[in-house]
C-alpha positions as CSV (number, residue, x, y, z in Angstrom):
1,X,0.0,0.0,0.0
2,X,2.5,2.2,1.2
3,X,4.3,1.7,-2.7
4,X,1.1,2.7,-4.3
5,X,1.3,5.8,-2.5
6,X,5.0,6.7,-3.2
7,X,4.6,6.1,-6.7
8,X,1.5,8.1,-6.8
9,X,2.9,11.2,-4.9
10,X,6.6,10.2,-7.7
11,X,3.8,10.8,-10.4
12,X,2.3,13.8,-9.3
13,X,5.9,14.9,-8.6
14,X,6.4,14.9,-12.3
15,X,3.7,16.9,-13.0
16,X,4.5,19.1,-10.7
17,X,7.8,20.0,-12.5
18,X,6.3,19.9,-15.7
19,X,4.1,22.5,-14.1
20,X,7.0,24.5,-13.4
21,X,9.1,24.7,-15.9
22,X,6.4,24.8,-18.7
23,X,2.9,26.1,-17.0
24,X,3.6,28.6,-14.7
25,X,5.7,32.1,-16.0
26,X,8.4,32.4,-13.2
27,X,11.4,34.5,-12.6
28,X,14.4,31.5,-13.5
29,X,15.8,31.7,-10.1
30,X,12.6,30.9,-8.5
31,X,12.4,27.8,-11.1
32,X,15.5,26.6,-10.0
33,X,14.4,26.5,-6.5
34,X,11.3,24.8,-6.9
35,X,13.3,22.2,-9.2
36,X,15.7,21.7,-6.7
37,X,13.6,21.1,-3.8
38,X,11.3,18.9,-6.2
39,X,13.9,16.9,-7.4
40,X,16.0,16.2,-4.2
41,X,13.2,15.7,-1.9
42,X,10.0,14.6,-4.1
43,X,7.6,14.0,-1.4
44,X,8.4,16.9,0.9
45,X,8.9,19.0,-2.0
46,X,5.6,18.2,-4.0
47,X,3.7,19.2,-0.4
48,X,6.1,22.2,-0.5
49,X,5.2,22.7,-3.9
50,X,0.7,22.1,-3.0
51,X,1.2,24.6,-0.3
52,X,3.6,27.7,-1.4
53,X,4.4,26.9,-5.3
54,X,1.2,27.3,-7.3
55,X,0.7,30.6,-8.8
56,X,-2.1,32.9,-7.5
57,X,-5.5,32.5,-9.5
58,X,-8.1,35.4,-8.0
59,X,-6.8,38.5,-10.2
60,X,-10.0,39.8,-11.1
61,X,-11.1,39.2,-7.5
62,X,-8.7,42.8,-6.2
63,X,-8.9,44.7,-9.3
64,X,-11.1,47.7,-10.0
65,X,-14.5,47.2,-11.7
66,X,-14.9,48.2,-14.8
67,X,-16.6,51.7,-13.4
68,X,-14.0,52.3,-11.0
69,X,-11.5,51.5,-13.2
70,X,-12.7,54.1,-15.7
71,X,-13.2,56.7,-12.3
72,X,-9.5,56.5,-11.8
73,X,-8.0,56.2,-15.6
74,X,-9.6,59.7,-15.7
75,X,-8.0,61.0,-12.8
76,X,-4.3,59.3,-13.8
77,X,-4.6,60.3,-16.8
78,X,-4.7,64.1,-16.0
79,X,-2.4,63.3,-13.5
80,X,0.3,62.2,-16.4
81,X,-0.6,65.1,-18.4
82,X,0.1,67.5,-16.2
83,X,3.4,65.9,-15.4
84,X,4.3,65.6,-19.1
85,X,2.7,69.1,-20.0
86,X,5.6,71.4,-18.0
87,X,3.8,71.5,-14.6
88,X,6.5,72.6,-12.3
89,X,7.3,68.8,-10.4
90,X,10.9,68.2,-9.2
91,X,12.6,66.9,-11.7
92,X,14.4,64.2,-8.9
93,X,11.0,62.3,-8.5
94,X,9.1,63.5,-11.7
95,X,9.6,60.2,-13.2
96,X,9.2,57.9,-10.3
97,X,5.5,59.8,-10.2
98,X,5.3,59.0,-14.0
99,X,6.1,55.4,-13.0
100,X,3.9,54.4,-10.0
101,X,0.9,56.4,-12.0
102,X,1.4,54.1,-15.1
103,X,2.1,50.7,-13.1
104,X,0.1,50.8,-10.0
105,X,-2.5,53.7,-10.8
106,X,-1.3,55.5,-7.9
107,X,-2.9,58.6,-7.6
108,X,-0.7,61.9,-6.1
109,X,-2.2,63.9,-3.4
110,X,-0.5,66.8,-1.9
111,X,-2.7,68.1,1.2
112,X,-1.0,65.4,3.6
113,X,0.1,66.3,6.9
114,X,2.6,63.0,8.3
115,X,3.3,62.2,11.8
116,X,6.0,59.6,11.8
117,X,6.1,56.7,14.6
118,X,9.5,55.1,15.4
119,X,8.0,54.2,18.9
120,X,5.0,51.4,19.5
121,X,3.4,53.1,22.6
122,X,2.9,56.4,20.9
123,X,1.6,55.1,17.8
124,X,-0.8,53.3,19.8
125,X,-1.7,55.6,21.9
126,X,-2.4,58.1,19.3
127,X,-4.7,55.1,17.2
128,X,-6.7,54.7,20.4
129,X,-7.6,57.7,20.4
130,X,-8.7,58.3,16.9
131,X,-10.4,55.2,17.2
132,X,-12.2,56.6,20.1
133,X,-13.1,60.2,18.2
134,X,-14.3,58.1,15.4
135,X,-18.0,59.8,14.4
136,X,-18.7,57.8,11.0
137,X,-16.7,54.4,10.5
138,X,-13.4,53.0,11.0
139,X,-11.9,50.4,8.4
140,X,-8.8,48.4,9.8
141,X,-6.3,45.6,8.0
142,X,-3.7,44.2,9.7
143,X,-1.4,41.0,9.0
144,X,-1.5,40.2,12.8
145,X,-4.2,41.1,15.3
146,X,-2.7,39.7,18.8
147,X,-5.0,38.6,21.1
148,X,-2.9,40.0,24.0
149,X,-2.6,43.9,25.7
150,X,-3.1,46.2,23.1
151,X,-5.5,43.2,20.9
152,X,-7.8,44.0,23.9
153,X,-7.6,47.3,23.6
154,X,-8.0,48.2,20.2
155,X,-10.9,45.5,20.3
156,X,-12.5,47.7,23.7
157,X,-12.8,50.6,21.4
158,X,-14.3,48.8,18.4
159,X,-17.0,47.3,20.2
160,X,-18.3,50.6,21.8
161,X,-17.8,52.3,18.4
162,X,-20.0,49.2,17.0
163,X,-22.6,50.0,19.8
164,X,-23.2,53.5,19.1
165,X,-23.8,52.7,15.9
166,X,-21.1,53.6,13.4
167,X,-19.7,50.9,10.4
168,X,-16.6,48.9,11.7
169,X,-14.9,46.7,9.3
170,X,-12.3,44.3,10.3
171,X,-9.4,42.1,8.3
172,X,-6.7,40.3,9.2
173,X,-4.9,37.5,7.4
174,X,-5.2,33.9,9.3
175,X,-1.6,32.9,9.1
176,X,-0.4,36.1,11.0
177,X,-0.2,34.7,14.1
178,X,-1.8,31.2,13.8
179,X,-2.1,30.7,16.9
180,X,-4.6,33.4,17.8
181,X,-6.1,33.7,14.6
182,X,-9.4,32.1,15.3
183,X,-9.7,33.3,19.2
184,X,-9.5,36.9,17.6
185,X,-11.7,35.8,14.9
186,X,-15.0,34.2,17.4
187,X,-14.5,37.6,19.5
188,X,-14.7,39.7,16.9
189,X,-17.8,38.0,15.6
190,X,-19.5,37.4,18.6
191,X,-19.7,41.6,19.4
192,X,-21.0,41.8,16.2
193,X,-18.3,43.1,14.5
194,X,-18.0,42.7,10.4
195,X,-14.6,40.9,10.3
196,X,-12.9,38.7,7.8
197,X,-9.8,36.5,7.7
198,X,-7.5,36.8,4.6
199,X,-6.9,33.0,3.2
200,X,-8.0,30.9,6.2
201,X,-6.7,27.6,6.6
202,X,-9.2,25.1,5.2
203,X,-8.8,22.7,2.3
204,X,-9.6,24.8,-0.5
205,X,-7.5,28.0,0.8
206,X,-4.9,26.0,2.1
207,X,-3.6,26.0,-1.7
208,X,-3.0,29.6,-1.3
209,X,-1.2,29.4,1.8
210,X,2.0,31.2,0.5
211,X,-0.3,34.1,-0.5
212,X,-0.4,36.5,2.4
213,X,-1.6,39.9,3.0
214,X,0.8,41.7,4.9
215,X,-0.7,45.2,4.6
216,X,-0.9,47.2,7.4
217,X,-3.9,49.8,7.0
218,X,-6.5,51.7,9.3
219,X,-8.7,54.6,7.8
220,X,-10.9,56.7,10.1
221,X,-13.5,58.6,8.8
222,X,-12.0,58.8,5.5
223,X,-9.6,61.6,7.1
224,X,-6.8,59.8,9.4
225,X,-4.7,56.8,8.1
226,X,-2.2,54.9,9.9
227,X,0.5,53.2,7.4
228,X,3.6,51.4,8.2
229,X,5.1,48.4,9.5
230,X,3.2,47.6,13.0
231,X,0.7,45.4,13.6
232,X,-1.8,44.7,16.8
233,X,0.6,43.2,18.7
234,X,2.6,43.5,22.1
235,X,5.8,43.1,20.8
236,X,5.3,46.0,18.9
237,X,5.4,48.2,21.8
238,X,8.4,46.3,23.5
239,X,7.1,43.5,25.7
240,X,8.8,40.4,23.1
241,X,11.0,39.4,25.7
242,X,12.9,37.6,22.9
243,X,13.6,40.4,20.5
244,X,14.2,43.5,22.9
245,X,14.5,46.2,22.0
246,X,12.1,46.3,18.7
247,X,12.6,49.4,16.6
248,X,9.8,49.6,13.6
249,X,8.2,52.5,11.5
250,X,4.7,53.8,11.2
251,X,2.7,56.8,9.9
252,X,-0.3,58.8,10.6
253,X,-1.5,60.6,7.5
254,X,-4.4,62.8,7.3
255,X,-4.9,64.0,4.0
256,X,-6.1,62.9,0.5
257,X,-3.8,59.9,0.4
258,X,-6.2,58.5,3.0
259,X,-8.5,58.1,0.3
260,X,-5.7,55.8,-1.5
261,X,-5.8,54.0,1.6
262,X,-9.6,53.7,1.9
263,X,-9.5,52.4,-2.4
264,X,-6.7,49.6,-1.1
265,X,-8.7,48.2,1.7
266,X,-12.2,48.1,0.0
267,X,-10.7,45.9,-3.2
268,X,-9.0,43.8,0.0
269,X,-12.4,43.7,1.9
270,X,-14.4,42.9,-1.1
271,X,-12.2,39.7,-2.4
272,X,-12.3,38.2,1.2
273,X,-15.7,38.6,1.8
274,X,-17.5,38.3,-1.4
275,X,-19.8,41.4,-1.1
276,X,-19.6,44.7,-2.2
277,X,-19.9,47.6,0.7
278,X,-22.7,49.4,0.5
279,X,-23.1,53.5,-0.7
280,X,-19.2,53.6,-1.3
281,X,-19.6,57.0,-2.3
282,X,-19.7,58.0,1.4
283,X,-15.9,56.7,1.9
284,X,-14.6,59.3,-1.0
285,X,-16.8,62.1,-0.3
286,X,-14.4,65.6,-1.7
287,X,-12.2,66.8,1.7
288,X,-12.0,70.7,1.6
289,X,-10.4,71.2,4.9
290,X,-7.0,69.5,4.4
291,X,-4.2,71.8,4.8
292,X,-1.0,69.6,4.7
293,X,1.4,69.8,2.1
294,X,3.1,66.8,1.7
295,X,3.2,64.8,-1.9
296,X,2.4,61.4,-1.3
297,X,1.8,58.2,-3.3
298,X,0.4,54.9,-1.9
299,X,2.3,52.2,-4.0
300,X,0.4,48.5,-3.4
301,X,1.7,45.4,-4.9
302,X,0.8,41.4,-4.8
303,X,0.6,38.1,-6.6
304,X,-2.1,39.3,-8.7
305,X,-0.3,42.1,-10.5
306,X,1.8,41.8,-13.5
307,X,4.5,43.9,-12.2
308,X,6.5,44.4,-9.3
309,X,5.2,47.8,-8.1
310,X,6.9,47.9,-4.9
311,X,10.4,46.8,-6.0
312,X,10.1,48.8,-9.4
313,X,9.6,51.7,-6.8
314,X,12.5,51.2,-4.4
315,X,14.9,50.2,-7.7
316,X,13.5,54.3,-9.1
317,X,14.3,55.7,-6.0
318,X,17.4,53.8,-5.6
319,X,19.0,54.7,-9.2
320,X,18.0,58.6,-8.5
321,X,20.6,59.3,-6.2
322,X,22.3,61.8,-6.2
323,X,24.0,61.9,-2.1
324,X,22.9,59.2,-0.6
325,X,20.6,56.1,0.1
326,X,19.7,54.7,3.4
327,X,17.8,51.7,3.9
328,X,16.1,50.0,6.8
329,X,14.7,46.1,6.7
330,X,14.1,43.7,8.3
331,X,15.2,41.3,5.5
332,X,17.1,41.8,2.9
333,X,17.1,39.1,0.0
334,X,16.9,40.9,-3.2
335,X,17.1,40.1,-6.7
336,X,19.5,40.9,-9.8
337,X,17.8,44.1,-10.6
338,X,17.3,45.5,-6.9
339,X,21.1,44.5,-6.1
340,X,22.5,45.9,-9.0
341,X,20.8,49.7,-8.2
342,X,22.1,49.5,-5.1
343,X,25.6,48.7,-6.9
344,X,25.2,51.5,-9.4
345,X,24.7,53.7,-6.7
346,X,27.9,52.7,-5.0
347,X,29.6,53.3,-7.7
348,X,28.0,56.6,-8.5
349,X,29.9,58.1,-5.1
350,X,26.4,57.7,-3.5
351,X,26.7,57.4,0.6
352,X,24.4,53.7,0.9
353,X,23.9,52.7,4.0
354,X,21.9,49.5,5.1
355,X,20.5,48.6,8.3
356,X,19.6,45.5,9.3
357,X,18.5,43.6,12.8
358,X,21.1,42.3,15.2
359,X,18.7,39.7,16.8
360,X,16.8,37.9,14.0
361,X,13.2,36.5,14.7
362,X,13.7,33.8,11.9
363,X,17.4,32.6,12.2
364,X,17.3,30.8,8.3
365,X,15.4,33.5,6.8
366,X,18.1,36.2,8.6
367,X,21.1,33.7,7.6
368,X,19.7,34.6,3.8
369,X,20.2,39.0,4.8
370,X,23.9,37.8,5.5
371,X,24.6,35.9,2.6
372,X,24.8,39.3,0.9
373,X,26.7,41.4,3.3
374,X,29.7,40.6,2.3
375,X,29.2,41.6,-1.7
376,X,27.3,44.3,-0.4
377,X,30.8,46.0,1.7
378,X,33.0,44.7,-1.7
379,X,31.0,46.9,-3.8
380,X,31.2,50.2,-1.6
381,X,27.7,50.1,1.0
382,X,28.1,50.4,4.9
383,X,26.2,47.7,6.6
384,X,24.8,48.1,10.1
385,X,23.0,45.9,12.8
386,X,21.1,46.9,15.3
387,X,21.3,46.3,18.3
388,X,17.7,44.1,18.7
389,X,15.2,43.7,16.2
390,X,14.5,46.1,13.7
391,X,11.2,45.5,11.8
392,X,11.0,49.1,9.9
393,X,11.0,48.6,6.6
394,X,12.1,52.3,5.1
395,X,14.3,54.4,2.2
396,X,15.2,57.8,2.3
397,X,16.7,59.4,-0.4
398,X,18.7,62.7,-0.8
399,X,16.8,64.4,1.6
400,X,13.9,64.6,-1.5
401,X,12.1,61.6,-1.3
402,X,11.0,58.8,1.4
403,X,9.0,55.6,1.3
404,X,7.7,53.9,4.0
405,X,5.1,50.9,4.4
406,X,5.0,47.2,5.1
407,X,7.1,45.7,2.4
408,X,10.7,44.2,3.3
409,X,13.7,44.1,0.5
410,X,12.9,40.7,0.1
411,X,11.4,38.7,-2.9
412,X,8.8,38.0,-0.8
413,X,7.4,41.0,-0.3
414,X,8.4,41.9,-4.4
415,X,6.4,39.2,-5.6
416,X,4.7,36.7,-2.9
417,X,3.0,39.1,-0.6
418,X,0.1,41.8,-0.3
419,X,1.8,45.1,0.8
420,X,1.4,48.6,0.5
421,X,4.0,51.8,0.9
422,X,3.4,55.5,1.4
423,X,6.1,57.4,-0.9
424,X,6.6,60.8,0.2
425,X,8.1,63.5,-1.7
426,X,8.8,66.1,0.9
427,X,12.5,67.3,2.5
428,X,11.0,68.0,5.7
429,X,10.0,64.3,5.8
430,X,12.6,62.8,4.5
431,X,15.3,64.7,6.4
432,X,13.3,64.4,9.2
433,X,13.7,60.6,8.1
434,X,17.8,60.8,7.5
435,X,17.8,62.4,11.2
436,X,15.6,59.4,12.5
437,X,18.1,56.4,10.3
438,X,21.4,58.3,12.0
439,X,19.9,58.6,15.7
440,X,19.6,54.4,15.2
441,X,23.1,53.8,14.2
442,X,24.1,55.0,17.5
443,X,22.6,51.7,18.4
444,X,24.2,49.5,16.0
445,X,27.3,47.9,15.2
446,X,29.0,48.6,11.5
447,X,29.7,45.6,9.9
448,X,33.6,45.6,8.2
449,X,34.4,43.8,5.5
450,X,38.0,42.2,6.9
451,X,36.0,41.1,10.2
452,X,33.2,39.4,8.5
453,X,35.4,37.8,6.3
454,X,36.2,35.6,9.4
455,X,33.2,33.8,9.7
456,X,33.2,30.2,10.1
457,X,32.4,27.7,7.2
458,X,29.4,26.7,8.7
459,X,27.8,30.1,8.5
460,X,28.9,30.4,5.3
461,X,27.0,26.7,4.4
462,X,24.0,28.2,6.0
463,X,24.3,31.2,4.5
464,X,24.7,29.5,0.8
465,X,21.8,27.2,1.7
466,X,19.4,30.3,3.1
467,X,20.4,32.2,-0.3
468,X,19.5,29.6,-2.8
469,X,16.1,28.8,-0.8
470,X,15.1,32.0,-0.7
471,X,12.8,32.4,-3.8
472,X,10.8,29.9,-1.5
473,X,11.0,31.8,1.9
């Protein structure tokens, strides 16, 4: 019996890599990969493959309608005619506008005001009490909602906002914290909440498991936004006994680019749960009383897009240096194209400086970051770790230009995951941002090339290993 099954799992292994290499349009590297792991280890592979490998299928599912799609050409397309027809833009992210109009249809606003969070406690603090001034609805999306301190909290608040009447609309995706995901899920439910999981683990979705949403979204009122790299959790405000101290980034926007937001999380919403929200006019209704004056762009990416919005982003910003680069991440596994800005900009005389954790939270995933350190210091960028975990996933460039959201420098986040980044095109922000990156290197330790060098040839097998598995990670 046992036979019948090995040869029938051998079988489907072969179509499997058939699938692959024939089927399924994939970047060559990530081919190999899958190949590899098929081939070496064909019955944990082909699970592997049933689990994280097949390609994502719902496209239509978070796309605009065919109404909202014509709504927003309109809009981009004045948008690119007033960049192309001389209207005075700066000419350092003129293009990169140009770009994440044409790719992603993001839409520029530029009445935003931006508080920016470097601390948990205060970016809770402040959320709480927007939640709590809430007078119309509140729409939240989160890759983890812990069922712990500030879960609690934040779930206090919703519940009396519920009660008094106003629309609360809930998401979070089921593999963020698996553990919890269903306790969160019954509470919500039971105070009458609206509240959906992304991709929850049951036979059908299990197919889809690689597939996460990892955005990171809250609109109030169509007016406040919160944007970053936080979730619900406790450890976000220090208390992982683990992974102390934990240093992340967050926004508060308020501004047209809430709207943005608000256009994100409804396409989200409405592919979860199958239904479209009623009188969705009410979310966009014209905002006369903004008086901010920061530029921003909301750039979104995923499985179901034909392009690589985020990356294609960071790569722009990345080759239009002109002084310097700094980057913060978590993880940093990038491809050809993301490595090789980052090498043009070394050797354009560019100041790059990347910034990674010193205590990792997934020790193969972080042995993956290090397997490029050492190429990275060859060709001219200072690495640093910090001294804990640092989750913020940020770019600052030039003092002209920032982004900051919930996608890592990894191909995960490139191609794999749901994620969405604020880009701001402000100097007040992004010096303010610069400031922010050099305050943290007081807490790290620089990385030289001679030292690291040293490292034992076990690290380096785990390294190579980590590297060449991680189109899979």
């Amino acid at each position: 019996m046992f036979s019948i099954v090995v040869t029938i799992v051998l079988i489907l292994n072969l179509f499997a890599i058939i699938a692959v290499i024939f089927l399924e349009r994939r970047n060559p590297v990530t081919t190999m990969a899958w190949l590899l792991a098929l081939t070496t280890m064909p019955l944990v592979g082909f699970f592997l493959y049933l689990l994280f490998g097949r390609g994502f299928t719902s496209k239509k599912a978070l796309s605009l309608q065919k109404q909202e799609e014509r709504f927003v050409k309109r809009i981009v397309d004045r948008q690119l005619g007033d960049l192309s027809g001389g209207r005075e833009v700066n000419a350092t992210y003129k293009q990169l506008m140009q770009m994440n109009l044409k790719v992603d249809q993001a839409l520029c606003t530029n009445n935003n005001e931006v508080k920016i969070y470097t601390d948990g406690k205060e970016k809770y603090e402040d959320l709480l009490r927007d939640l709590q001034e809430a007078k119309q609805y509140i729409h939240l999306l989160y890759f983890i909602i812990g069922n712990d301190q500030i879960g609690e909290a934040v779930f206090k608040v919703l519940k009396a906002k519920k009660e008094e009447g106003l629309e609360v609309n809930v998401l979070f995706d089921a593999l963020g914290q698996v553990k919890d995901s269903m306790k969160v899920y019954k509470k919500y439910k039971k105070a009458g909440i609206e509240v959906n999981m992304f991709s929850p683990l049951k036979a059908t979705a299990s197919l889809k498991a690689n597939y996460r949403n990892h955005r990171k979204l809250v609109i109030i009122d169509g007016e406040i936004g919160y944007i970053g790299g936080m979730n619900l959790s406790d450890s976000y405000q220090g208390m992982d006994k683990r992974l102390k101290p934990w240093r992340d980034t967050h926004l508060r926007i308020v501004g047209g680019a809430v709207a943005l937001m608000e256009m994100r999380f409804i396409l989200d919403y409405r592919h979860v749960s199958g239904r479209r929200m009623e009188h969705m006019v009410k979310y966009f209704q014209r905002k006369e009383h903004f008086t901010g004056t920061v530029p921003i762009q909301i750039v979104s990416s995923g499985p179901h897009e034909t392009t690589e919005n985020i990356k294609l982003t960071y790569v722009k910003m990345i080759q239009s240096a002109e002084d310097y680069v700094y980057i913060q991440t978590p993880y940093f596994i990038p491809d050809a194209s993301f490595l090789d800005a980052i090498r043009i900009a070394c050797y354009s005389g560019n100041d790059v400086r990347i910034m990674i954790p010193g205590l990792p939270d997934k020790r193969f995933v972080y042995k993956g970051t290090l397997s490029y350190v050492e190429e990275l210091l060859e060709m001219g960028a200072r690495v640093f770790c910090y001294n804990g975990f640092l989750h913020a996933k940020a770019i600052v460039v030039d003092d002209k230009m920032c982004s900051i959201g919930s996608a890592n420098m990894d191909i995960r986040s490139f191609k794999i995951s749901f994620e969405s980044n604020a880009i701001m095109y402000d100097q007040g922000v992004a010096e303010a941002y610069r400031v922010i990156f050099l305050e943290d290197e007081k807490h790290c330790k620089e990385i030289l090339l001679e030292e690291f060098k040293k490292r034992s040839w076990f690290e380096r097998i785990e390294e190579s290993l980590s590297r060449l598995l991680s189109p899979l990670l």
